[in-house]
C-alpha positions in Angstrom: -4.8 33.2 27.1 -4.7 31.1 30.5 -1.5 29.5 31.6 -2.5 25.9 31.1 -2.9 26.9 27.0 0.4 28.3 27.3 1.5 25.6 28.7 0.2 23.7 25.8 1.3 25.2 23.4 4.6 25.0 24.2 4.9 21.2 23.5 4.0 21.7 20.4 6.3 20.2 17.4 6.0 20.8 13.6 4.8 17.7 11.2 8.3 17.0 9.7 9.7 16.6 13.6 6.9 14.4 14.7 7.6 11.8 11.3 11.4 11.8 12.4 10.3 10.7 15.5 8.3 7.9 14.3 11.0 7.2 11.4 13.9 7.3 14.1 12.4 4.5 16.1 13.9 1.3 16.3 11.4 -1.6 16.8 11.6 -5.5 17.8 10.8 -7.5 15.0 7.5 -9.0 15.1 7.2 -12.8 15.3 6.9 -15.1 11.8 5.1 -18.0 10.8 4.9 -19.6 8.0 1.8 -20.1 5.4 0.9 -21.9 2.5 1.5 -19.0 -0.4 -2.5 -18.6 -1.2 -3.2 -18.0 2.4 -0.8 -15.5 3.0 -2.5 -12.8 0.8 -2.3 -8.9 2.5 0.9 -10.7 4.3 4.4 -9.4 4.8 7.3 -11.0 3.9 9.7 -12.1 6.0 11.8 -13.9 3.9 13.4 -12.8 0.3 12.2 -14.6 -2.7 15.6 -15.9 -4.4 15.0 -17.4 -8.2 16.8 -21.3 -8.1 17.1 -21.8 -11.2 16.8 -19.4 -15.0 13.3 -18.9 -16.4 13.0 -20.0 -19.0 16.0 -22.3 -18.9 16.1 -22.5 -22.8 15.3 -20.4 -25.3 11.5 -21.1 -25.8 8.8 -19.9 -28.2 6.5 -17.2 -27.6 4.2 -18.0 -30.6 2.8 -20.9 -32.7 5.0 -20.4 -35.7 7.8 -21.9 -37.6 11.2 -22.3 -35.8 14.1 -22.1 -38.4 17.5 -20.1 -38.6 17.3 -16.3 -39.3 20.3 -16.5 -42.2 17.3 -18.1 -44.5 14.8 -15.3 -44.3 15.5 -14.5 -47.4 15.3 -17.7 -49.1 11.2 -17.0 -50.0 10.2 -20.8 -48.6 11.5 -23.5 -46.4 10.7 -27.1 -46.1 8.8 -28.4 -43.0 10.4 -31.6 -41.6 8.7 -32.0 -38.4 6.0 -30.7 -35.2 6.9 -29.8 -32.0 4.1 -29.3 -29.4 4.4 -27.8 -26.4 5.5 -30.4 -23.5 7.7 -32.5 -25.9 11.3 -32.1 -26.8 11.3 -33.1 -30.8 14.4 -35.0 -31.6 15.0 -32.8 -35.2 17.5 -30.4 -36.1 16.9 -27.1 -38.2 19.5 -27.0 -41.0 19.8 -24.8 -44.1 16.7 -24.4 -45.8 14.2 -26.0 -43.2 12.1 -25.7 -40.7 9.5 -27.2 -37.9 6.5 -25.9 -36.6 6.5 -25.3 -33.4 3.9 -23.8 -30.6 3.6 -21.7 -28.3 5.4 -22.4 -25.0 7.7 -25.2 -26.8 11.1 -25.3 -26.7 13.2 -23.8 -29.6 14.5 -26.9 -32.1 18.1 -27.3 -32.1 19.5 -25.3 -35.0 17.1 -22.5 -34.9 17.2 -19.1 -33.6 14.1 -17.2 -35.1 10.1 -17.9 -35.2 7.9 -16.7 -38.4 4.4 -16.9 -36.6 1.8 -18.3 -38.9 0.0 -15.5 -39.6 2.8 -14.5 -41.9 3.5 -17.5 -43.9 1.1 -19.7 -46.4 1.8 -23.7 -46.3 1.8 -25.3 -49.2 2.5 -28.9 -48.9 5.2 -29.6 -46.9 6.5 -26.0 -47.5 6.0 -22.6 -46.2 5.9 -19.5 -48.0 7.6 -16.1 -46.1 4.9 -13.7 -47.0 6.3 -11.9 -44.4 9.3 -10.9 -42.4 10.5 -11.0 -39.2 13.4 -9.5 -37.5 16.2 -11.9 -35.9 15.2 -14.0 -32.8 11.4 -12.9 -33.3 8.9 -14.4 -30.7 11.6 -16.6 -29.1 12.2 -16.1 -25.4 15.4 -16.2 -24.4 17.3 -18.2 -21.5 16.5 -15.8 -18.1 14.0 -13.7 -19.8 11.2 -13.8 -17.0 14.0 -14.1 -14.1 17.8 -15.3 -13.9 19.0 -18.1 -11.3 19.8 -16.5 -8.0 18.2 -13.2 -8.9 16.0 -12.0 -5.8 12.6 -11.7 -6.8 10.0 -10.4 -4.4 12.4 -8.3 -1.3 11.5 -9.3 2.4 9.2 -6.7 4.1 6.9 -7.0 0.4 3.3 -7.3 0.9 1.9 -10.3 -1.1 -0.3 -9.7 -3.5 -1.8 -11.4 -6.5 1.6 -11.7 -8.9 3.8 -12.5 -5.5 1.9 -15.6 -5.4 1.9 -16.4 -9.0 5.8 -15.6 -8.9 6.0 -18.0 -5.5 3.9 -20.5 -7.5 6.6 -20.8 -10.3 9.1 -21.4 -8.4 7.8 -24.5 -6.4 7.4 -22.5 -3.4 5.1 -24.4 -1.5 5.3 -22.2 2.2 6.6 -19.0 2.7 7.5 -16.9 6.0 5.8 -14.5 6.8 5.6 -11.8 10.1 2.5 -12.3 12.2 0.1 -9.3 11.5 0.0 -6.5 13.4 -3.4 -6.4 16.1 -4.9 -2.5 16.4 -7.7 -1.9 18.9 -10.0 1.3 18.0 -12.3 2.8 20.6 -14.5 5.9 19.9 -14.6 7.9 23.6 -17.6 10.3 24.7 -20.3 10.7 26.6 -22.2 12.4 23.8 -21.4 9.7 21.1 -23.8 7.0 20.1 -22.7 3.6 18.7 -24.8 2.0 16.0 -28.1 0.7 16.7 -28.2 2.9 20.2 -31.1 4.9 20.6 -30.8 8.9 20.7 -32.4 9.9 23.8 -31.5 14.1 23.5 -30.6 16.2 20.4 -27.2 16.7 21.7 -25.9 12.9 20.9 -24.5 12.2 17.7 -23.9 8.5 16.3 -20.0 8.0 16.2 -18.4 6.8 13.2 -14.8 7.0 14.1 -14.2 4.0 15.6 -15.5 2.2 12.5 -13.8 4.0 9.5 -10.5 3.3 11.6 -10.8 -0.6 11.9 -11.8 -0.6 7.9 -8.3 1.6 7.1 -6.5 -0.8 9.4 -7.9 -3.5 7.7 -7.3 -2.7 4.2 -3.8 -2.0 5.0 -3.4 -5.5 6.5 -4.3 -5.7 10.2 -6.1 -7.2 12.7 -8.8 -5.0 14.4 -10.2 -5.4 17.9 -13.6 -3.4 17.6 -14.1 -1.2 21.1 -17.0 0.7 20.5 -18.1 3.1 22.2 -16.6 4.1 25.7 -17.8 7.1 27.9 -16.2 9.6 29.0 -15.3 8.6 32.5 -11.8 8.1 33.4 -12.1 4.2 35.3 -13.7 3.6 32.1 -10.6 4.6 29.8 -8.3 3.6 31.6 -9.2 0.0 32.0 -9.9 -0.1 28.2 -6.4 0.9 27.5 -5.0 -1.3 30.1 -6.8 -4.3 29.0 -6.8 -3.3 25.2 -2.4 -3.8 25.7 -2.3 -7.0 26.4 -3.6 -8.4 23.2 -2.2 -5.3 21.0 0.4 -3.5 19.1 -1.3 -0.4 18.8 -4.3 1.2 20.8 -5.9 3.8 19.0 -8.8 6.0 20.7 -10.7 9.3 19.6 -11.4 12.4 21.5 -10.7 13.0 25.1 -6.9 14.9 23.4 -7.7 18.3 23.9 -8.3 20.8 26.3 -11.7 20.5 28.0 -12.5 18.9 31.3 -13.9 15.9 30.3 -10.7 15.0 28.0 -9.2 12.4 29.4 -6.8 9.9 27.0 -4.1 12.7 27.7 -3.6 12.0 31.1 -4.4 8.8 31.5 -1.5 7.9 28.6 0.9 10.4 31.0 -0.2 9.9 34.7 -1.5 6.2 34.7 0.0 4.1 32.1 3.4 5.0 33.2 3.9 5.3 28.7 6.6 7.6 27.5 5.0 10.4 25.4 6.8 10.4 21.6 5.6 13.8 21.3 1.5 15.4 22.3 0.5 18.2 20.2 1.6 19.0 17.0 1.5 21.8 14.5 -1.2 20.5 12.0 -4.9 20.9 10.9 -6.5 18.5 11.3 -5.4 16.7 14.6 -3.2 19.3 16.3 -3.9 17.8 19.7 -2.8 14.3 18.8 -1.0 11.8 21.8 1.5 8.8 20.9 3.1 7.0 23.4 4.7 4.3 23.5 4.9 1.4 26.1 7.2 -1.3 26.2 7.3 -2.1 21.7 3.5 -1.3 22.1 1.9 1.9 21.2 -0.9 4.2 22.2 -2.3 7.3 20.1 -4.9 9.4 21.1 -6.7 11.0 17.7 -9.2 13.9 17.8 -13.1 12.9 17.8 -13.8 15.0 15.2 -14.2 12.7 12.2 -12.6 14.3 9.4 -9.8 15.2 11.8 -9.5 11.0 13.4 -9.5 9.7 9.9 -6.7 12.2 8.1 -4.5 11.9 11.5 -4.9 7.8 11.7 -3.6 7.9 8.1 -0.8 10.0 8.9 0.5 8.6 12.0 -1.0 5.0 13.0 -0.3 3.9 9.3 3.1 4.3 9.6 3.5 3.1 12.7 1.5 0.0 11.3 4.5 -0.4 8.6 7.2 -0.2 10.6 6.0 -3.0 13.4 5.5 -5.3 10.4 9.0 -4.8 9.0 6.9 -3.5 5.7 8.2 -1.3 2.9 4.6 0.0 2.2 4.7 3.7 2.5 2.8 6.8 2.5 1.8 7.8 -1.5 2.5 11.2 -2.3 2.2 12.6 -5.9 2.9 15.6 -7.3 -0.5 17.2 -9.0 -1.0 20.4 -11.2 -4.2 22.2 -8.8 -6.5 24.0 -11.0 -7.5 26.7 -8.8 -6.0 28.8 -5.8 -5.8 27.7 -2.5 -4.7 29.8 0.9 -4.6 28.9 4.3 -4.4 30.7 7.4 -2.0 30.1 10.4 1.3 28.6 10.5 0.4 24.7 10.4 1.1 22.4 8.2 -2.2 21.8 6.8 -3.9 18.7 4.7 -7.1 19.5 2.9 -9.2 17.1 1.0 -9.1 17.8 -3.0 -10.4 15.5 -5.6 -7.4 13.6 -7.4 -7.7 12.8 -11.0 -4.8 11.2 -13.8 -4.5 12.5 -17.2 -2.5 11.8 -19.5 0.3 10.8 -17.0 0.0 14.1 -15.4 -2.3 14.4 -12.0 -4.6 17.2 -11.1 -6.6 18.4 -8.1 -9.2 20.6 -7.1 -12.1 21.1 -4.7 -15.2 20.7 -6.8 -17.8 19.6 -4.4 -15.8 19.8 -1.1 -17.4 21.6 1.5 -15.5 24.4 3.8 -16.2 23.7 7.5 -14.9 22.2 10.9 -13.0 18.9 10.7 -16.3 17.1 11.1 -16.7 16.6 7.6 -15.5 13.2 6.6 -17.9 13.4 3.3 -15.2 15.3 1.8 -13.2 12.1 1.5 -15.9 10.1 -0.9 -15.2 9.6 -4.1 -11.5 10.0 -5.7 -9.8 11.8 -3.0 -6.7 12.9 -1.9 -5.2 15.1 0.6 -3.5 18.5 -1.0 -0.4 19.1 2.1 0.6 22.5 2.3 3.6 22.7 4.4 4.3 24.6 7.4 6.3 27.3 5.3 3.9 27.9 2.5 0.4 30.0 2.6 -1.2 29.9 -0.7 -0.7 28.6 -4.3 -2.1 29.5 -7.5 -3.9 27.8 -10.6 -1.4 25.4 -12.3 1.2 25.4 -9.6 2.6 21.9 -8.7 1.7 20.8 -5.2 2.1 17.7 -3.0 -0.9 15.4 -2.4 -1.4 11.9 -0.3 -3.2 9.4 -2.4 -6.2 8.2 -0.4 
């Protein structure tokens, strides 16, 4: 083993370590705008989402039915003495031994305190005849049901989705505040690498897909993406993409150039010419162990493997948290617990995540390796289809059939 591996080696820190570092660091928050609700879709929150008033504000019916009082259920029939549509506010009363057909979305007459749907009655006249019962305050919503005055609705740091802007939307929310999305630059390094539609000129090339499947993750969990392509491996050349790429970032993300070789770069350009501080380089994992972040200023820089498998599982586990945190998001990491069908060992003392299929049945999920191929880190077909990522800590070697293990929802 040469010195410089020892050397290595030595700044090595486990998986759990590196995470508290990310967790433990303490960020300016980000800028805010505001937007009308529809277009701030994927957004984060920066505001909370406080109910101003009761909803419903009166009791209200859920059904088209017959509003009358509950103490007359068992009176077999009840007179009908007026309508009341949705929209309107009828000016009758229900007393003893009556009733008023009401619909669905309506307010509840004055008097009454229970709705027979009409499914369960037969009119006869101006009478209805209880063919069947219903329990007290059936298919009557009461006062707050859907959300009570002052309640808070949708916490700041929520993403907005579909039913955060149908909530906004009830309340008369015309605007909301939101932080400014987070802006990730990706860059695939290499002399060997190829970006789409470049010719291979030698059999050593390969086309590079890294830089690509890391600007769709970013962008599926909500950021901007400044597409580098393809930069070789010469250090002028690295340099000046990281340089340039922090000015109109939060996070620069590169792969290969982290390990050990000659021609690996990122490493020392991050230490020697940026003037970053170094979070932590190397860590006790597989994939990724020779991973960089660093951190300039509130900006970041992480150097990922080139290996795609490897890129893809470490950008998950490190740039997507990093992503939540600068947006002051409460998105995190999913990790279920799964029953895995068949036995699984690893070698070495890393903390290891493997791609398994991930299924759900019957509330219960399960795992297992039909179809995935053993291999180098290379192999980013492993993550088609339904897949997850089975973590075996740094502490555990092997499991058996039906033991309960950890996996990362993909």
């Amino acid at each position: 083993m040469s010195k410089d591996t020892c050397t290595v080696k030595k700044t090595f820190i486990t998986y759990d370590e590196s995470i508290e570092i990310l967790n433990n660091l303490t960020l300016k928050e980000k800028n805010t705008k505001k937007l009308f609700i529809s277009d701030a879709l994927g957004y984060i929150l920066a505001q909370d989402i406080v109910a101003q008033h009761n909803s419903p504000e009166f009791p209200t019916s859920a059904m088209d039915g017959y509003a009358f009082k509950y103490e007359d259920i068992n009176l077999g029939s009840l007179q009908i003495i007026d309508y009341n549509p949705a929209g309107s506010i009828v000016s009758s009363e229900v007393v003893a031994g009556t009733c008023i057909k009401t619909f669905t979305g309506s307010l509840m007459p004055k008097g009454s305190d229970t709705l027979i749907p009409i499914e369960n009655v037969t009119v006869q006249d101006d009478m209805i005849i209880i063919n069947e019962e219903v329990p007290f305050a059936y298919a009557t919503r009461k006062v707050g049901e859907n959300y009570a005055k002052d309640e808070v609705l949708i916490k700041k740091g929520s993403k907005i989705d579909f039913a955060q802007i149908g909530v906004m939307a009830s309340l008369n929310i015309i605007q909301v505040e939101v932080y400014e999305k987070t802006t990730i630059t990706v860059a695939s390094t290499g002399s060997e690498i190829l970006d789409l539609g470049d010719t291979q000129i030698n059999d050593s090339q390969i086309r590079s897909s890294n830089h690509l499947t890391l600007e769709a993750i970013a962008k599926k969990y909500g950021a901007n993406v400044n597409q580098k392509g393809v930069v070789k491996d010469d250090k002028q050349s690295i340099l000046n993409l990281i340089k340039n790429s922090l000015d109109s970032s939060d996070i620069v993300v590169t792969t290969g150039g982290v390990s050990v070789g000659d021609y690996d770069f990122v490493k020392d350009i991050i230490k020697d010419e940026l003037g970053a501080t170094v979070l932590f380089q190397g860590v006790l994992i597989k994939p990724g162990q020779h991973i960089i972040v660093a951190k300039k200023d509130n900006k970041f820089i992480v150097g990922l493997p080139g290996f795609a498998y490897s890129s893809t599982v470490t950008f998950i586990l490190y740039v997507l948290p990093l992503l939540f945190k600068l947006q002051s998001s409460k998105e995190k990491l999913k990790i279920v617990e799964a029953n895995i069908k068949s036995s699984f060992s690893k070698k070495g003392n890393k903390t290891t995540f493997t791609a398994v299929n991930l299924t759900l049945s019957d509330g219960q999920y399960y795992c297992d390796f039909d179809g995935k191929k053993n291999g180098t880190s290379a192999i980013l077909t492993n993550l088609l289809g339904n897949s997850g990522l089975l973590i075996c800590s740094q502490g555990e070697q092997s499991y058996t059939m039906g033991d309960k293990v950890k996996v990362l929802k993909i």
